[in-house]
C-alpha positions, 0 to 999 in steps of 0.5 A, spaced: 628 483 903 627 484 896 620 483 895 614 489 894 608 491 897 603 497 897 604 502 901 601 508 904 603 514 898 602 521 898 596 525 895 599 524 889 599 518 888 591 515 888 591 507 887 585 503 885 583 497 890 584 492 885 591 494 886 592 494 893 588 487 893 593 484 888 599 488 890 599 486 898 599 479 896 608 480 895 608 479 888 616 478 885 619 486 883 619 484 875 612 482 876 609 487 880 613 493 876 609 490 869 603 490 871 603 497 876 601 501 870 595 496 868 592 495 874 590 503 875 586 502 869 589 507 863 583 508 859 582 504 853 586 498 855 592 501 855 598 497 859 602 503 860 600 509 864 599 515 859 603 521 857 600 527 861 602 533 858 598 539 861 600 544 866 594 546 869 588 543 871 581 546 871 575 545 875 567 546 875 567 548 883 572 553 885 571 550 892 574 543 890 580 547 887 581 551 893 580 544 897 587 540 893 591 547 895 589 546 902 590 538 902 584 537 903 582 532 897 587 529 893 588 531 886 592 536 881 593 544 881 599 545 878 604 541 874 610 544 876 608 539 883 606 534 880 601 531 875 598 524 873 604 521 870 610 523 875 605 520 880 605 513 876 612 513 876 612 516 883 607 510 886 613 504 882 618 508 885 615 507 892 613 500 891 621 498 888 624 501 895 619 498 899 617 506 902 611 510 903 611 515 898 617 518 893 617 525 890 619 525 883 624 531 880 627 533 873 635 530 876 638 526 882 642 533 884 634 536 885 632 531 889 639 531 893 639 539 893 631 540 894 632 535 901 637 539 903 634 545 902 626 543 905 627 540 911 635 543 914 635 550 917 640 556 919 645 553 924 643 546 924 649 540 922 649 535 917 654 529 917 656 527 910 660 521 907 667 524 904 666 520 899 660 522 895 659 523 887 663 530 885 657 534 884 653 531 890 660 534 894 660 540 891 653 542 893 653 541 898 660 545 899 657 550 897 651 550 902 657 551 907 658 557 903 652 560 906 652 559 912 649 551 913 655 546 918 657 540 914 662 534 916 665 529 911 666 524 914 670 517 913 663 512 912 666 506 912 666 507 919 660 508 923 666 510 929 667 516 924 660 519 925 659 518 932 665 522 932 662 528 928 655 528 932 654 535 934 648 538 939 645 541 933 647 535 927 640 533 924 641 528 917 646 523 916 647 523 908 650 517 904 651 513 898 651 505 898 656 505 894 660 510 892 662 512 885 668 512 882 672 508 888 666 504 890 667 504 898 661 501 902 659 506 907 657 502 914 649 503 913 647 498 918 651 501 923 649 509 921 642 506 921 643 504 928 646 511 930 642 516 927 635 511 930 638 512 936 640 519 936 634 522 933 637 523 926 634 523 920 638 517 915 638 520 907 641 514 903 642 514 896 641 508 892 643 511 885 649 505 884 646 499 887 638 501 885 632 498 889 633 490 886 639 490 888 638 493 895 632 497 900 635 502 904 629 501 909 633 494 910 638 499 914 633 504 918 633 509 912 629 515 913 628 518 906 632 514 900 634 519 894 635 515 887 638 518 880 632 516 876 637 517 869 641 511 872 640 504 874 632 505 873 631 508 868 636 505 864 637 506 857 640 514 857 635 517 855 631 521 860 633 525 866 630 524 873 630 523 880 627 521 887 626 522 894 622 516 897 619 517 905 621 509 908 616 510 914 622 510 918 622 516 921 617 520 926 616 527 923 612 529 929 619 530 933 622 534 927 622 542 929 624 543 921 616 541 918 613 548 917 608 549 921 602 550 917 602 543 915 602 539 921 595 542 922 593 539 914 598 532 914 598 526 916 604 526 921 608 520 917 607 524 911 610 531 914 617 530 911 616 528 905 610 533 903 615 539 906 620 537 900 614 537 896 612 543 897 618 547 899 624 542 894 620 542 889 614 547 888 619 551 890 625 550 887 622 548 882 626 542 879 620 538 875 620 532 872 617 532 865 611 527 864 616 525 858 621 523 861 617 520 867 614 515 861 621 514 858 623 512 867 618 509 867 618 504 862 625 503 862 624 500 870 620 494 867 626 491 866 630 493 872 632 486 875 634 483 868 639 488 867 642 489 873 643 481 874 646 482 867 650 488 868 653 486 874 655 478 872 659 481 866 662 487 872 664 481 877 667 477 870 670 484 868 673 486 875 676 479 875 680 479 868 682 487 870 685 485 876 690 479 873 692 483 867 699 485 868 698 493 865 693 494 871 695 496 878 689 496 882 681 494 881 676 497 885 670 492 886 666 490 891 665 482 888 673 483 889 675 479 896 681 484 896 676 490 897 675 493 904 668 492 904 667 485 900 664 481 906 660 487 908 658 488 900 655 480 901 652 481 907 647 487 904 647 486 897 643 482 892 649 483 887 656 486 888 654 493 882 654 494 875 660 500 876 667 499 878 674 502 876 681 501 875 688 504 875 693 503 869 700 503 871 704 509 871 707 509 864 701 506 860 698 512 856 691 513 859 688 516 854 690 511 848 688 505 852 681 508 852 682 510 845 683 504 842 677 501 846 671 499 840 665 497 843 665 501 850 664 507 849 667 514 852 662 517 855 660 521 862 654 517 864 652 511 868 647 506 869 646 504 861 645 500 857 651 500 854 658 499 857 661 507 859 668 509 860 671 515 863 678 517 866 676 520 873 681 526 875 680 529 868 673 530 867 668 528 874 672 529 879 676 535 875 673 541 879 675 537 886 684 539 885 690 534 886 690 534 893 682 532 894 682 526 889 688 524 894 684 524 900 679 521 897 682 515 894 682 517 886 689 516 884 691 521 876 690 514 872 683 511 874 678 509 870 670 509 871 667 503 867 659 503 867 658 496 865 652 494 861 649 488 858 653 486 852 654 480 851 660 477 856 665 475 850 665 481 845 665 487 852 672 482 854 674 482 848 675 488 847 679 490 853 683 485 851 685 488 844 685 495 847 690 493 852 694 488 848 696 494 843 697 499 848 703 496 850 706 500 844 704 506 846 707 507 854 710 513 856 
């Protein structure tokens, strides 16, 4: 389930035979994402692919240049589609998900708005989780301000999206698991569905990332990826990605424009329109910097994840027994609604959960007294992160939103990290211990 393999990629993406030879012979994920880079042979020796900062790239025959506009060689015209090092990122990227090509993009909300926006017409329906990240809900209320049918929907169930299936509905979108309150949408039986009617299934993989899960394993049509997080893992670049699984027949598709159908292969329709129309286009580039930075921080994606989610489990376990703590919510808890289905899908239970102090604890001074965890609004670092939810991400959302959506006014979202197990206890216990004082 979780092991990589070669896999067709897009015209961006250009591998040696060494590497398809090696790489077919199911090496393991840390392995195989050691060696990508060197396996493509950078110049001089080099183990990573190097840092292309060009824009634009010239040619001694204008034939050959007008050749890479109409698809008919592979190569680079214009960095703002793409250029060698997007392309070695891309080409991991696609190996982790087990796919056949990605696209990369300057955030994880570019890869979400620019799927969106290539491949979905005026008058279609899209269903969506109602428990989608804050931004992610919010772009795309705000496509329905223009016009476009969107449906929230209770995933949990694949009930709920069987009934919200229109004539015209053509993408399914979820999230693996969803952020703050770590909900688990039904993907097995969503993937069953949208392969029976036809739809396209947009998972997003953010909070589990690919080691811990492959949403191809669920009949995922495209898997979107925010790079910043898990991936690249350290805080210090922005990036996002759309990955194509193979899964799904674009020929069928009435949205592929059709100028490409007579220029693409038709497994690569879907995933060149979003190149072409979300991010050519829409113009959210991923900086080759930033690529690099993803890049190398994926090397040791496995390793921080086995980490990351051990001292989320031991945490989630310490919070739940406290008596200044209302409610924890965890997957790897066997209280939470989807523990059992967590299980049976994922290799770990995910390095993100949150909890709820009792009305008359004071918030804010828990949070002030914490040390080593930080007070910060990002996920998937390195170090341990803490935010309170209703005033800062899900602000925007009002009272009543956060309600429906299962965020009570005094939950906490904890990004874990990969400190040691003893120091990230200890320092919620200190903070709880002295908070006693403080309560409203």
């Amino acid at each position: 389930m979780h092991s990589l393999c070669f896999s067709l990629l897009d015209g961006y993406n250009c591998e040696l035979l060494s590497f398809v030879s090696i790489m077919t012979k199911q090496k393991g994920f840390t392995t195989t994402l050691l060696h990508a880079d060197r396996l493509r042979k950078p110049e001089f020796g080099a183990l990573h692919q190097p840092i292309h900062t060009a824009v634009t790239w010239g040619f001694d025959d204008v034939q050959d240049l007008v050749n890479v506009f109409q698809n008919k060689t592979k190569g680079f015209a214009y960095s703002r589609q793409g250029n060698p090092t997007t392309a070695a990122l891309e080409s991991k990227i696609t190996m982790m998900e087990n796919g056949l090509a990605s696209v990369s993009f300057s955030t994880g909300m570019a890869a979400i708005m620019a799927t969106v926006f290539a491949l979905v017409k005026e008058g279609s329906h899209i269903i969506a989780s109602s428990y989608l990240f804050g931004n992610t809900r919010s772009i795309l209320q705000t496509f329905t301000e223009i016009g476009l049918d969107i449906s929230f929907v209770d995933a949990t169930s694949v009930d709920n999206v069987r009934d919200a299936c229109k004539p015209n509905t053509c993408m399914v979108l979820v999230e693996t698991i969803a952020n703050p309150a770590t909900q688990i949408a039904d993907l097995g039986a969503i993937g069953d569905l949208c392969e029976e009617k036809g739809l396209i299934y947009v998972v997003d993989n953010t909070m589990t990332s690919p080691y811990i899960f492959q949403p191809v394993t669920v009949k995922a049509s495209l898997v979107i990826n925010s790079l910043t997080k898990y991936i690249g893992g350290h805080g210090n670049a922005l990036g996002g990605s759309v990955t194509d699984t193979g899964l799904y027949n674009w020929e069928n598709y009435p949205g592929i424009a059709s100028v490409l159908r007579t220029q693409i292969k038709p497994e690569l329709l879907g995933i060149t329109q979003i190149r072409k129309r979300g991010l050519r286009d829409g113009g959210g580039t991923l900086a080759p910097e930033a690529a690099h930075s993803i890049s190398v921080g994926a090397e040791t994606l496995a390793l921080r994840m086995e980490r990351s989610c051990g001292n989320a489990g031991a945490l989630a376990e310490y919070l739940q027994g406290h008596p200044l703590v209302s409610k924890v919510y965890y997957p790897g808890l066997k209280d939470h609604p989807q523990h059992e289905l967590s299980k049976a899908l994922f290799r770990y239970h995910g390095g993100l959960m949150s909890f709820a102090l009792k009305d008359d604890v004071d918030v804010f001074a828990f949070l002030n007294r914490l040390q080593v965890v930080i007070k910060s609004s990002n996920l998937g670092d390195t170090r341990t992160l803490a935010i309170p939810v209703a005033q800062t991400i899900f602000f925007e959302l009002g009272a009543e939103r956060r309600a429906e959506m299962g965020i009570p006014e005094g939950m906490i979202r904890i990004s874990v990290g990969i400190e040691d197990r003893e120091d990230l206890l200890e320092d919620f216990k200190q903070a709880l211990d002295s908070v006693e004082y403080c309560l409203l």
